[in-house]
Residue frames as qw, qx, qy, qz and C-alpha x, y, z in Angstrom:
[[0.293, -0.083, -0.933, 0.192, -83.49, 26.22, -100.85],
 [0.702, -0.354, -0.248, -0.566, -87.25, 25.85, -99.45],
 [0.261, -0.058, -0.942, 0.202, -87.63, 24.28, -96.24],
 [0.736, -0.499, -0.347, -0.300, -91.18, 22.87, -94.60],
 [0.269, -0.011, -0.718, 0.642, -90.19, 23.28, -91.01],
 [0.232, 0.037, 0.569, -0.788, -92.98, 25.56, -90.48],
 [0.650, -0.043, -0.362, -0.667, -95.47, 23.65, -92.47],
 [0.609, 0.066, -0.785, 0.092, -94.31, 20.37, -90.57],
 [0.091, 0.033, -0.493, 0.865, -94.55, 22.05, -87.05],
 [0.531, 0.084, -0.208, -0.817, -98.13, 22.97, -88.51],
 [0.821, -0.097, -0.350, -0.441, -99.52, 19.49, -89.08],
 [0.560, -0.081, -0.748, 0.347, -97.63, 17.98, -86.13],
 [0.450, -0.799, -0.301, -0.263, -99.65, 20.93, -84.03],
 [0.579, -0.452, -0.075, 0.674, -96.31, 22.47, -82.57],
 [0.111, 0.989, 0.075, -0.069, -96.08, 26.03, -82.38],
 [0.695, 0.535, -0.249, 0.411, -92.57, 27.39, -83.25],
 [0.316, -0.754, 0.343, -0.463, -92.71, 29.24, -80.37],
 [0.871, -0.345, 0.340, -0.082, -92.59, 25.24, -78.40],
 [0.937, 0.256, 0.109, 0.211, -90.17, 24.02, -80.84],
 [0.150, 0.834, -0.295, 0.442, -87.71, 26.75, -80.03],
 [0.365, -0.615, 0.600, -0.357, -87.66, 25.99, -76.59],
 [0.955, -0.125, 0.269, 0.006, -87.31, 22.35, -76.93],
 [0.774, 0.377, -0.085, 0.502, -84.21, 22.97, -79.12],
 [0.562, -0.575, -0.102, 0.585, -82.88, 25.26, -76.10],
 [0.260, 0.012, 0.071, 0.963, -83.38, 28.67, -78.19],
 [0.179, 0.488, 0.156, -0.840, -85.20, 31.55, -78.69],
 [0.648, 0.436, 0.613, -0.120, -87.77, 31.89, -80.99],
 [0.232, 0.903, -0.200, -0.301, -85.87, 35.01, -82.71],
 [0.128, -0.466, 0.810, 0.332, -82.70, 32.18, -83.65],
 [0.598, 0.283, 0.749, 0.031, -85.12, 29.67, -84.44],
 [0.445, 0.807, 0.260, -0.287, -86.62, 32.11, -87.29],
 [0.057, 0.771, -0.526, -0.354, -83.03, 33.03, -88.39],
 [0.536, -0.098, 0.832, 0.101, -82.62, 29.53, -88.72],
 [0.455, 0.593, 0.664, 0.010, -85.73, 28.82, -91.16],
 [0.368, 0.896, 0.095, -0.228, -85.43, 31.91, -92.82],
 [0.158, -0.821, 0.536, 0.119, -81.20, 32.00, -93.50],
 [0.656, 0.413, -0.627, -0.078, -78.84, 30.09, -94.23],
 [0.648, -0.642, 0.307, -0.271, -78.95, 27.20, -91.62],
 [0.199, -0.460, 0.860, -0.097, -76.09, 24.61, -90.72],
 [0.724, -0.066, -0.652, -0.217, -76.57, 21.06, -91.55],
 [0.225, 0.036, -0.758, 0.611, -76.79, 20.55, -87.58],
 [0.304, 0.040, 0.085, -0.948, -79.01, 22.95, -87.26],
 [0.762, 0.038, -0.235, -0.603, -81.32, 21.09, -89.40],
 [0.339, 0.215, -0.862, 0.309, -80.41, 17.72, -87.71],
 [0.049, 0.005, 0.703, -0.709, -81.62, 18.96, -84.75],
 [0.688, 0.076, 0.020, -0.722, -85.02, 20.15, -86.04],
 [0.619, 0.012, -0.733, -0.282, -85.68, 16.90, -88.21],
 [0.297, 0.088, -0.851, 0.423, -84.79, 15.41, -84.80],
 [0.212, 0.013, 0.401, -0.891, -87.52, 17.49, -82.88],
 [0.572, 0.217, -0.089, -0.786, -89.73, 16.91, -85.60],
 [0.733, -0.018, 0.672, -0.101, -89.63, 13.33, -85.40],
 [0.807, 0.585, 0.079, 0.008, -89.04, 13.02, -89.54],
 [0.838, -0.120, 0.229, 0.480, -85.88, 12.51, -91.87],
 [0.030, -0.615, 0.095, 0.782, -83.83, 15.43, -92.19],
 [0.078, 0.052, 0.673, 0.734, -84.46, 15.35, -96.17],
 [0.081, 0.593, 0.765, 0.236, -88.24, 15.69, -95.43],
 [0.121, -0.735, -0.176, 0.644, -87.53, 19.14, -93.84],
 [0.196, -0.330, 0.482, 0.788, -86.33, 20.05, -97.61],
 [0.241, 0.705, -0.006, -0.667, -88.88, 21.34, -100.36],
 [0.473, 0.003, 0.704, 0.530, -88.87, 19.71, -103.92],
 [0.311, 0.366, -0.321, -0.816, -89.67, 21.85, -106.96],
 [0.189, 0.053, -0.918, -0.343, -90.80, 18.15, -108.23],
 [0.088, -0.291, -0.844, 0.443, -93.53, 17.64, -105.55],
 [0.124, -0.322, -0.150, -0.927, -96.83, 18.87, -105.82],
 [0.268, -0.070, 0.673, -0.686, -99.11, 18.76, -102.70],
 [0.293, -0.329, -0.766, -0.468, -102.83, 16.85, -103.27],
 [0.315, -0.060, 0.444, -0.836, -105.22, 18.67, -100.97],
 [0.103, -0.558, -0.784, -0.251, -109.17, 17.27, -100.90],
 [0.274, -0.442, 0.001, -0.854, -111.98, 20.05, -99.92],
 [0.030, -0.219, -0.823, 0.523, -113.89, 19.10, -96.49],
 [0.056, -0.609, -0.675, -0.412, -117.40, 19.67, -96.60],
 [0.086, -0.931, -0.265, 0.238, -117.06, 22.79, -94.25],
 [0.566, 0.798, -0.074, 0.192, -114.88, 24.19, -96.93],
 [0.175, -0.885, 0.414, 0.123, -111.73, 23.77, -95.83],
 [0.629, 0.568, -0.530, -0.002, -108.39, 21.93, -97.29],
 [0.789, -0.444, 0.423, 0.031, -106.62, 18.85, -96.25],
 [0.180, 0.695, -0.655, -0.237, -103.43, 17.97, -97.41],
 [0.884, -0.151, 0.308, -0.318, -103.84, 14.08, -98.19],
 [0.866, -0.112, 0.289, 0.393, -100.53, 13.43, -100.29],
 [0.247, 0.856, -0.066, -0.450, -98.45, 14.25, -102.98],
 [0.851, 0.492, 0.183, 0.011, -97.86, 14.06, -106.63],
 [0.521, -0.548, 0.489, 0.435, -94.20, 13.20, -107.79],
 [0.592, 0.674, -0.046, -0.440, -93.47, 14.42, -111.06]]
């Protein structure tokens, strides 16, 4: 199982470090969390934090991101392609 907690966190401009303490832990459980095997609470809560539906916190092998280039060479993520 893949989850996009810290890619979500990322384009919602929350550090994990701030999303820890708004879910009333540390930043060392939060990691266990994302990295382990986490509780379907667990991920509840994030989704919750993160203002999305817990199923977007989840990773599809089907999904492939659709970036564009910016003209000072970086990437933007601007959808994605459902196989």
């Amino acid at each position: 199982m893949t989850l996009r907690i810290k890619e979500i966190a990322k384009s919602k401009d929350i550090s994990l470090e701030a999303l820890a303490n708004h879910l009333e832990m540390n930043r060392v459980s939060l990691s266990r969390i994302i990295n382990g095997n986490p509780t379907i609470e667990s991920l509840q809560k994030i989704a919750t934090a993160l203002e999305v539906p817990l199923k977007d916190l989840f990773k599809s092998d089907q999904e492939k991101p659709i970036y564009i280039k910016r003209k000072d060479g970086t990437f933007e993520q601007i959808g994605v392609l459902h196989k």
